[in-house]
C-alpha positions in Angstrom: 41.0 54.9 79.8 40.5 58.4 80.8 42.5 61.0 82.5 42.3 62.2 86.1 39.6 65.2 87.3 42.2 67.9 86.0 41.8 66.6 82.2 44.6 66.5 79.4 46.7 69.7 78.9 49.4 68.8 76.5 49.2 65.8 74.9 51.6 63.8 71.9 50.9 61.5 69.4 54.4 59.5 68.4 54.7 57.6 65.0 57.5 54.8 64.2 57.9 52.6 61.1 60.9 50.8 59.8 61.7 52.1 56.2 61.2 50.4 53.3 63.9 47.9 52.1 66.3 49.3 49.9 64.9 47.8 46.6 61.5 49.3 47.2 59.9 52.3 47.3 59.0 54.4 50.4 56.6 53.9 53.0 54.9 57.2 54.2 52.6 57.2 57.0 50.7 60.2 58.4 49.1 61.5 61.8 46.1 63.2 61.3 44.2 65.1 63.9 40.2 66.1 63.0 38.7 68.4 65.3 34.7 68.3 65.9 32.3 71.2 67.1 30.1 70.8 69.9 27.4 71.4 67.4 28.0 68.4 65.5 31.0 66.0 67.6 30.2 63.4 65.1 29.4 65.6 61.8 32.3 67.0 59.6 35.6 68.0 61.1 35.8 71.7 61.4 39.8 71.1 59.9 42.4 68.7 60.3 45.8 68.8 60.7 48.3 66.5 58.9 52.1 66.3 57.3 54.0 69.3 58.6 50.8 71.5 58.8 49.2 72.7 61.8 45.7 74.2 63.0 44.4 77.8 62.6 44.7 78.5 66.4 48.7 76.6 66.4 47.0 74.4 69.0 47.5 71.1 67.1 51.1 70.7 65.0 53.5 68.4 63.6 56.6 68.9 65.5 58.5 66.3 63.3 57.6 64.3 60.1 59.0 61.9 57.9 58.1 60.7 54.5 60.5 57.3 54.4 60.5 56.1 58.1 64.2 56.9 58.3 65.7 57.4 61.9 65.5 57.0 65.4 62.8 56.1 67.4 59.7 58.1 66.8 60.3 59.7 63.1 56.6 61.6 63.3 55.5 63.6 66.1 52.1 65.6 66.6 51.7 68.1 69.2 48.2 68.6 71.0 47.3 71.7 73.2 44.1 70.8 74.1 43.6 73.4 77.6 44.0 76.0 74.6 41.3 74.6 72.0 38.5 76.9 71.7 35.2 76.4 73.7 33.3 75.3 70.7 35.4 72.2 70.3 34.0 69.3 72.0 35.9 66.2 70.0 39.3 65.6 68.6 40.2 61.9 66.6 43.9 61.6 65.8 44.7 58.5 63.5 47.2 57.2 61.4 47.2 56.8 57.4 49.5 54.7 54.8 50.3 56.6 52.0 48.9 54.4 49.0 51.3 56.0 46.3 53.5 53.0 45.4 50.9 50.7 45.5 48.4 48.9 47.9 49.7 48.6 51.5 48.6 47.7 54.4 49.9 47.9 58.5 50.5 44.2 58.3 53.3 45.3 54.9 54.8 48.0 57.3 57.5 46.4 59.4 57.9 47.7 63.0 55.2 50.0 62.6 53.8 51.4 66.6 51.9 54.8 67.7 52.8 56.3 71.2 50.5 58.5 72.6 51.6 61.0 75.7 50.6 62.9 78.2 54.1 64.3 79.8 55.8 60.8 81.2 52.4 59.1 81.2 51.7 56.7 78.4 48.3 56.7 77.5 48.6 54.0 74.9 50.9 52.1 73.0 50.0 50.2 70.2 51.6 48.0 67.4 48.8 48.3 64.9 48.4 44.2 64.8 44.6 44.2 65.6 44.1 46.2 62.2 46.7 44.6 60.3 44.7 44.6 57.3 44.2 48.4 56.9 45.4 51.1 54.9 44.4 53.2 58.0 43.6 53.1 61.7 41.9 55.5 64.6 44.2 56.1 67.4 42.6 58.2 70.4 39.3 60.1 71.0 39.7 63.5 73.2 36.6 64.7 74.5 35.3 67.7 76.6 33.3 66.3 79.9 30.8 68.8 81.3 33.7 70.2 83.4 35.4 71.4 80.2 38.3 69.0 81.1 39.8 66.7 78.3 39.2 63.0 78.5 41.6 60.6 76.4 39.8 57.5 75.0 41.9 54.5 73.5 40.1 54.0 70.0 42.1 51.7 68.1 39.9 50.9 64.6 41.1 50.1 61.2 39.4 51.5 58.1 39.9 50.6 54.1 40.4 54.2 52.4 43.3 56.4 51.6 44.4 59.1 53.6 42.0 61.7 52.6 38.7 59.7 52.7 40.5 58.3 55.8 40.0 61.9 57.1 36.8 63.0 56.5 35.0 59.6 57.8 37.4 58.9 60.3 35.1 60.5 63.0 31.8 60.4 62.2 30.6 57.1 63.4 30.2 57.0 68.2 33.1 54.4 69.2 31.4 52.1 71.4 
C-alpha cells in the first residue's frame, strides 16, 4: 500500500495492549522509529527514537507512552513529520518491541495487543500482531522517499527474536520483499 502522488505529511503510529493480570508483572511494549540515510537506506540507522524520547530535528516523538498497558484505547502514541525530515533521509522503519524484563514474552502472551498506523482519518494499517505471534518483536511500516521526494507508506508486518535494542539496530537492514 502506498500513498497518493502528494506523499505522507504527518503520520501516527498507535500502540494498545491489555495490561498484565493482576498477579503478574507488567507488560511494556515500545514503538521504535529508525531513520536511514540515502547513503546507506539499508545500513545503520542514523538514530532512533523510542519511550518518551524524540529525534534531533523533533520530527519523530512519542506523544504518549505507557509502561503497564493501563488505559484507554491507544496507551502509546508516536508522532511522524515526515514533509519535515531532512533531505538526506531516504528510509524510516517503525516497529514494535516486548520488553523482556520479567521474563520471556512473546505477542501471542500479550492479550489484546494491535498497532494503528495513521495518516489524518486514513488508516494505513491495522494489525493484531497474530501472524508474528511468536516474537518478542515485529516491523510495522516502511516510509520511503520516491524520486519526487514524496513519502510512500509500505505495510511491513515481520516478526523478529531479539530484545528491544538488538531489535533496533537490525530491524532495518535487511530489503522487505
Amino acid at each position: 500500500m502506498s500513498s497518493d502522488s502528494k506523499g505522507l505529511w504527518r503520520v501516527e503510529v498507535r500502540l494498545k495492549w491489555d495490561p498484565s493480570p493482576w498477579n503478574q508483572p507488567p507488560h511494556h511494549l515500545d514503538i521504535i522509529a529508525a531513520t536511514y540515510s540515502a547513503d546507506a537506506p539499508y545500513g545503520r540507522p542514523v538514530y532512533a527514537v523510542h519511550t518518551e524520547s524524540r529525534s534531533p530535528d523533533g520530527t519523530i516523538n512519542m506523544s504518549r507512552h505507557s509502561e503497564t498497558g493501563q488505559g484507554l484505547g491507544f496507551v502509546e502514541v508516536m508522532s511522524l513529520e515526515l514533509d519535515r525530515l531532512a533531505s538526506s533521509f531516504a528510509r524510516v522503519v517503525v516497529g514494535v518491541a516486548i520488553h523482556q524484563n520479567s521474563g520471556p514474552k512473546t505477542f501471542s502472551d500479550i492479550s489484546n495487543a494491535g498497532v494503528l498506523v495513521v495518516e489524518g482519518y486514513k488508516e494505513l494499517l491495522k494489525d493484531d500482531f497474530a501472524q508474528v505471534a511468536g516474537s518478542t518483536a515485529a516491523t510495522v511500516a516502511e516510509f520511503t522517499r520516491d524520486t519526487s521526494a514524496a513519502w510512500e507508506f509500505h505495510e511491513m508486518v515481520r516478526g523478529f527474536d531479539s530484545d528491544p535494542v538488538v531489535f533496533t539496530a537490525e530491524m532495518g537492514n535487511t530489503p522487505w520483499p
